[in-house]
RODO-2510 file (C-alpha; in nm, 4 decimals, decimal comma):
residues 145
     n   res          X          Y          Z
     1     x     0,0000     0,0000     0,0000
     2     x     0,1819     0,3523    -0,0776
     3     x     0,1204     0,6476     0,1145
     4     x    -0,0456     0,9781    -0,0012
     5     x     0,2056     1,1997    -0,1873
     6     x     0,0459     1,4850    -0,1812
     7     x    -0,2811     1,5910    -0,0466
     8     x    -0,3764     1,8241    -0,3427
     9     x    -0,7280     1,8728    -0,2962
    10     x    -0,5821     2,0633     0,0838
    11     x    -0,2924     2,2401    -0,1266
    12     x    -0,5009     2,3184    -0,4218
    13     x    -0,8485     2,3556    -0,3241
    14     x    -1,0080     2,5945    -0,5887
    15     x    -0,8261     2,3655    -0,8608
    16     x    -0,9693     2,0708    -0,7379
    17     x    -1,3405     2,2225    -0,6441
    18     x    -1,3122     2,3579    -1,0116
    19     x    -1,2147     2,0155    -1,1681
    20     x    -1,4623     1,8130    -0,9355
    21     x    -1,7184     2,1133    -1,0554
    22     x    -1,7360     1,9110    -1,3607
    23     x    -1,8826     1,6519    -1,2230
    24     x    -2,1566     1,8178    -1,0248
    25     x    -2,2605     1,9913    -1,3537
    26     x    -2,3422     1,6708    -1,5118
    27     x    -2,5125     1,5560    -1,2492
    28     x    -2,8024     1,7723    -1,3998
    29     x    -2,7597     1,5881    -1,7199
    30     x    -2,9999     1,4314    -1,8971
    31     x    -2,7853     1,1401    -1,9283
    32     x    -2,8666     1,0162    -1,6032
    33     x    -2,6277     1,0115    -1,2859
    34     x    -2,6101     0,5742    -1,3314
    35     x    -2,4508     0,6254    -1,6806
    36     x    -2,2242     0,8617    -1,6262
    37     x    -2,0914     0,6596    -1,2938
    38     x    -2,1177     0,3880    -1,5302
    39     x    -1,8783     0,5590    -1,7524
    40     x    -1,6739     0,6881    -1,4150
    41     x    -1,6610     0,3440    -1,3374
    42     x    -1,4947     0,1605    -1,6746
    43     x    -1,2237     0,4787    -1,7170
    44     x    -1,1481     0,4247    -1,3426
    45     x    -1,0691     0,0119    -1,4110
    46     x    -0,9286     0,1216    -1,7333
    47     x    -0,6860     0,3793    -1,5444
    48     x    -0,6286     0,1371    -1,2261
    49     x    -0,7676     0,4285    -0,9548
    50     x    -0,8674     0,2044    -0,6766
    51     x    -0,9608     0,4899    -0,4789
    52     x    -1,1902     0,5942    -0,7987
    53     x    -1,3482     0,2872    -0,8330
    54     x    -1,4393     0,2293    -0,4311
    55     x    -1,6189     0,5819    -0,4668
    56     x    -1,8004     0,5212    -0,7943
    57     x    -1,8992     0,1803    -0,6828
    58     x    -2,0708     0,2964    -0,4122
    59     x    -2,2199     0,5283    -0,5750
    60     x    -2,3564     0,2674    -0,8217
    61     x    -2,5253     0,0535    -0,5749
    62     x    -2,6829     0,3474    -0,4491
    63     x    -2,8061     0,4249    -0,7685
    64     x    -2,9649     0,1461    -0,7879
    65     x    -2,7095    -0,0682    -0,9940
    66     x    -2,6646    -0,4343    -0,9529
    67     x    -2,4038    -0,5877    -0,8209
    68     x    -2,3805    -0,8438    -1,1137
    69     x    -2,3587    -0,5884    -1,3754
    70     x    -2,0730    -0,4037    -1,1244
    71     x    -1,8973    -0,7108    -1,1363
    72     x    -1,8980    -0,7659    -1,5177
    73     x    -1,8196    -0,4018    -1,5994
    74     x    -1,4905    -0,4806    -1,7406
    75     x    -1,6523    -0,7564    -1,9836
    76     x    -1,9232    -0,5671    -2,1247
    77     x    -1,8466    -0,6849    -2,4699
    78     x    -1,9017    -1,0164    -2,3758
    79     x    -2,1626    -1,0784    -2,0898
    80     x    -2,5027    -0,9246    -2,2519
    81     x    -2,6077    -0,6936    -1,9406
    82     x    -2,5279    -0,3737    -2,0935
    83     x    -2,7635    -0,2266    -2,3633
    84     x    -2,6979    -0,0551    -2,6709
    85     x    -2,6872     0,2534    -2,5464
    86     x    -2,4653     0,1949    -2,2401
    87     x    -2,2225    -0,0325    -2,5442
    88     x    -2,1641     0,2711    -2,7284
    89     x    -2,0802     0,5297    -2,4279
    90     x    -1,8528     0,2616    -2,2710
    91     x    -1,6700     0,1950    -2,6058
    92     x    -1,6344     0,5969    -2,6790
    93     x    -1,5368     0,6026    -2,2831
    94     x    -1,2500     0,3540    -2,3624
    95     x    -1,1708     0,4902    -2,6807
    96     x    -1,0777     0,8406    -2,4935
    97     x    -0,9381     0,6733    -2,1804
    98     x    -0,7187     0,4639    -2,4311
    99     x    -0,6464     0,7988    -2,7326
   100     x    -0,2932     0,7264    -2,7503
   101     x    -0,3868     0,3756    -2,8928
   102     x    -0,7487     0,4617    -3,0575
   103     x    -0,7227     0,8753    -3,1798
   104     x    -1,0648     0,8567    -3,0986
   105     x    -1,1679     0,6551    -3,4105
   106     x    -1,4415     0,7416    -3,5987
   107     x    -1,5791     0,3744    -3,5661
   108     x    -1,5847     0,4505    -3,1890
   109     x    -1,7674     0,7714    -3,2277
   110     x    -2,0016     0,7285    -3,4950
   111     x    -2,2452     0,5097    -3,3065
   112     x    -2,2960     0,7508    -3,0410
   113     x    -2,4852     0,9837    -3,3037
   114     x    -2,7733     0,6463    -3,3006
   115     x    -2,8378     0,6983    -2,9243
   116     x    -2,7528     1,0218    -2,7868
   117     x    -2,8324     1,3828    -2,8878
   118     x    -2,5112     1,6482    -2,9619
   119     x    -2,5466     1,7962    -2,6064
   120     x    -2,5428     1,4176    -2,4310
   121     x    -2,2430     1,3341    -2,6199
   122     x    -2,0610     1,6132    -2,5648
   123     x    -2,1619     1,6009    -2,2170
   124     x    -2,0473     1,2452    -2,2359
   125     x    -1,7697     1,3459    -2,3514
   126     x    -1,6703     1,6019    -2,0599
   127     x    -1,7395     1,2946    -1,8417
   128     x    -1,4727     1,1075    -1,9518
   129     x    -1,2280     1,3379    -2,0137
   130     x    -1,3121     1,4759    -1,6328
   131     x    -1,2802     1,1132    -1,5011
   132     x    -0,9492     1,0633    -1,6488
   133     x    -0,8215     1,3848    -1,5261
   134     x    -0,9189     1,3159    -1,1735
   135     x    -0,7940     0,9282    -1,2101
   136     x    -0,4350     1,0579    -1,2901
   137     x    -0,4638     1,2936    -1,0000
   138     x    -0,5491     1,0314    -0,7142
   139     x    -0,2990     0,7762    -0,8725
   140     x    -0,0079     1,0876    -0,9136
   141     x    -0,0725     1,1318    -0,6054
   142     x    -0,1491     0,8132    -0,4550
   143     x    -0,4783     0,8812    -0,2875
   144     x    -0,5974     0,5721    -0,0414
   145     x    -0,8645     0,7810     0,1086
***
């Protein structure tokens, strides 16, 4: 187990209230707040945050999420308990997470435009790109709590 580095949300509070702001924006989104932790969730096994993944698990089963679909979140391709809609937000969420390797392919973008509206996906989009963000701070820094 490592040790905090740094605690940057005490030495840089406005940075992080302004990054985490993201976040409480969406929640207004008509995305719903169980996709976009969905979405928190995959970037946050993609990225390895454990501390990420605790807190947007949680959040999950709160949600109302089962624990079965929790479980098989990093086999989504595979298992049949994520719909069409959820498919192509997780594959543009792992296209992002992943850009060095994907550029954001079209293939990974296009089939957003079949279930989402220009707003969701760019809020979608924000999402992601938020989640990573946040992801590389806690694991910079090695947040445990």
């Amino acid at each position: 187990m490592h040790t905090n580095r740094l605690p940057y949300y005490d030495i840089a509070p406005e940075l992080t209230l302004t990054l985490r702001s993201i976040g409480t924006q969406l929640e207004k989104s008509p995305l719903g707040i169980r996709l976009i932790e969905l979405v928190y969730q995959r970037v946050s096994q993609i990225n390895g945050c454990g501390f990420c993944l605790r807190l947007h698990g949680k959040k999950l089963l709160a949600a109302g999420e089962t624990e079965q679909r929790l479980a098989n979140l990093a086999d989504w391709r595979n298992n049949g308990l994520f719909t069409p809609h959820e498919q192509a937000a997780l594959t543009w969420a792992e296209s992002l997470t992943n850009v060095a390797a994907s550029h954001a392919r079209d293939e990974d973008f296009e089939p957003l435009k079949s279930h989402f509206s220009d707003l969701e996906i760019t809020e979608l989009t924000f999402a992601i790109v938020s989640m990573n963000a946040l992801n590389r701070l806690a694991i910079g820094m090695r947040r445990e709590s």
